[in-house]
C-alpha positions in Angstrom: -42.9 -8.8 27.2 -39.5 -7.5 26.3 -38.1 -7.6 22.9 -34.3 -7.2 22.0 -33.0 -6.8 18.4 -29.4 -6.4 17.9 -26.8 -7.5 15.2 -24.6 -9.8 17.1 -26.3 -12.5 18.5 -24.2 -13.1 22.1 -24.6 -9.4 22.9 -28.8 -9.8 22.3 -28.4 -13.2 24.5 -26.7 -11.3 27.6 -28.1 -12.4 30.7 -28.2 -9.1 32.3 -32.2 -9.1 31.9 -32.8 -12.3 33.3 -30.7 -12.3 36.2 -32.6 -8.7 37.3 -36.1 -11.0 37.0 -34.3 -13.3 39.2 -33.0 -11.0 41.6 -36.8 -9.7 41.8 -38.8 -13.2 41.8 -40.4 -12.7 38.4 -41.8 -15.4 36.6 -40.0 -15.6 33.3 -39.8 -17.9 29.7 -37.7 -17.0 26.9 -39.0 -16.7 23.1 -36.4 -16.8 21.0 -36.6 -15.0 18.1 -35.5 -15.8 14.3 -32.5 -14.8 12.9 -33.9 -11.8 10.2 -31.1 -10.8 7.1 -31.1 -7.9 4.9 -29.0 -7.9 1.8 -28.4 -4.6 0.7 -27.2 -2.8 -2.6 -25.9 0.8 -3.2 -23.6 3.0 -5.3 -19.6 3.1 -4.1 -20.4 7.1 -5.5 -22.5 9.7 -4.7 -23.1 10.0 -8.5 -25.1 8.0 -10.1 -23.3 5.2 -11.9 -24.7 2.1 -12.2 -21.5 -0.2 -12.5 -20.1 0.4 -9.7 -21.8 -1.0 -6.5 -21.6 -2.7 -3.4 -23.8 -5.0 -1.6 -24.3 -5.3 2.1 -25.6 -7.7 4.6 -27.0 -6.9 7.6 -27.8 -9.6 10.5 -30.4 -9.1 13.2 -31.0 -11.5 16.3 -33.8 -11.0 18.1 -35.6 -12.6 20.9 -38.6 -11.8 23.3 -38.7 -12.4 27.4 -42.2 -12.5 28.8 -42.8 -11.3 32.3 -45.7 -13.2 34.4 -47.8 -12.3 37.2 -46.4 -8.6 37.3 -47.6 -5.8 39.3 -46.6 -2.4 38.6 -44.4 -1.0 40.6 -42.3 -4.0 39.9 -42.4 -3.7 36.5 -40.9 -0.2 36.7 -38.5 -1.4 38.8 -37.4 -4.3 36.6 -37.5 -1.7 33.3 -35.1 1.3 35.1 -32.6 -1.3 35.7 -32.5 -3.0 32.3 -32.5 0.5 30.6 -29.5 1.3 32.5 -27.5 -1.8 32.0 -28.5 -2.6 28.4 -25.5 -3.1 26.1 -24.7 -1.0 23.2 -26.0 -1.4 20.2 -29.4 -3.6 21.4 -32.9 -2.1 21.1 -35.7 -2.5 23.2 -39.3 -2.4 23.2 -41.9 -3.5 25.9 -45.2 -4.5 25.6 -48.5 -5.0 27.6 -50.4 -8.1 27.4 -53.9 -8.9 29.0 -55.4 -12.4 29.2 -59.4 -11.4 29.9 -62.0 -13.7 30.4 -64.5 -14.5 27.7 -68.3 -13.5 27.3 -70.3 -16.6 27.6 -72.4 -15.0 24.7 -69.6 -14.9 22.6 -68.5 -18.5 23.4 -72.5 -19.5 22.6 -72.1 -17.7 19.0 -69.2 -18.8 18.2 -69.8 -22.4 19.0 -73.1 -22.3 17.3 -71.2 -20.8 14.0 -68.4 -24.0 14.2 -70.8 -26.4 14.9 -69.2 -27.2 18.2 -70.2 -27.6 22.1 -68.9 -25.8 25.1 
């Protein structure tokens, strides 16, 4: 998946990374992400005086796009051209998921530990 973080929500909602899945036929869904605030407070002077201080808020936006059913040289395709074209001020991270099958001994111990059936 793709995570963006940013502070104003219509730059983090561009549809720059969506229309580059579409343009490469990758199966896409959109998490949005919840809206995260940070009030902070700090001294107006570089001294230390304990009346005089301001308090800040900070907004950040986030939201996730998960990629299915993608091979690798796709992927790095997909990630050159959104790390050229993201906007300023919007962070990035991608990460790897793996959906592996289970062990049918696991699925036997852990049903006979809940009392359940396969």
């Amino acid at each position: 998946g793709v995570h963006h973080n940013g502070r104003r929500e219509a730059v983090v909602s561009t549809q720059s990374t969506g229309f580059a899945a579409e343009c490469l036929d990758i199966n896409t869904s959109l998490k949005q992400g919840k809206l995260t605030t940070g009030v902070y407070t700090v001294n107006r002077s570089p001294f230390v005086h304990g009346h005089h201080k301001d308090r800040f808020k900070r907004d950040i936006w986030n939201r996730q796009l998960i990629l299915h059913d993608l091979s690798g040289t796709t992927a790095d395709v997909y990630l050159s051209y959104v790390q050229r074209n993201i906007p300023a001020g919007v962070t990035m991270a991608v990460t790897e998921e793996r959906l592996l099958p289970l062990d049918n001994e696991f699925l036997a111990s852990f049903y006979d530990t809940t009392n359940n059936k396969i």
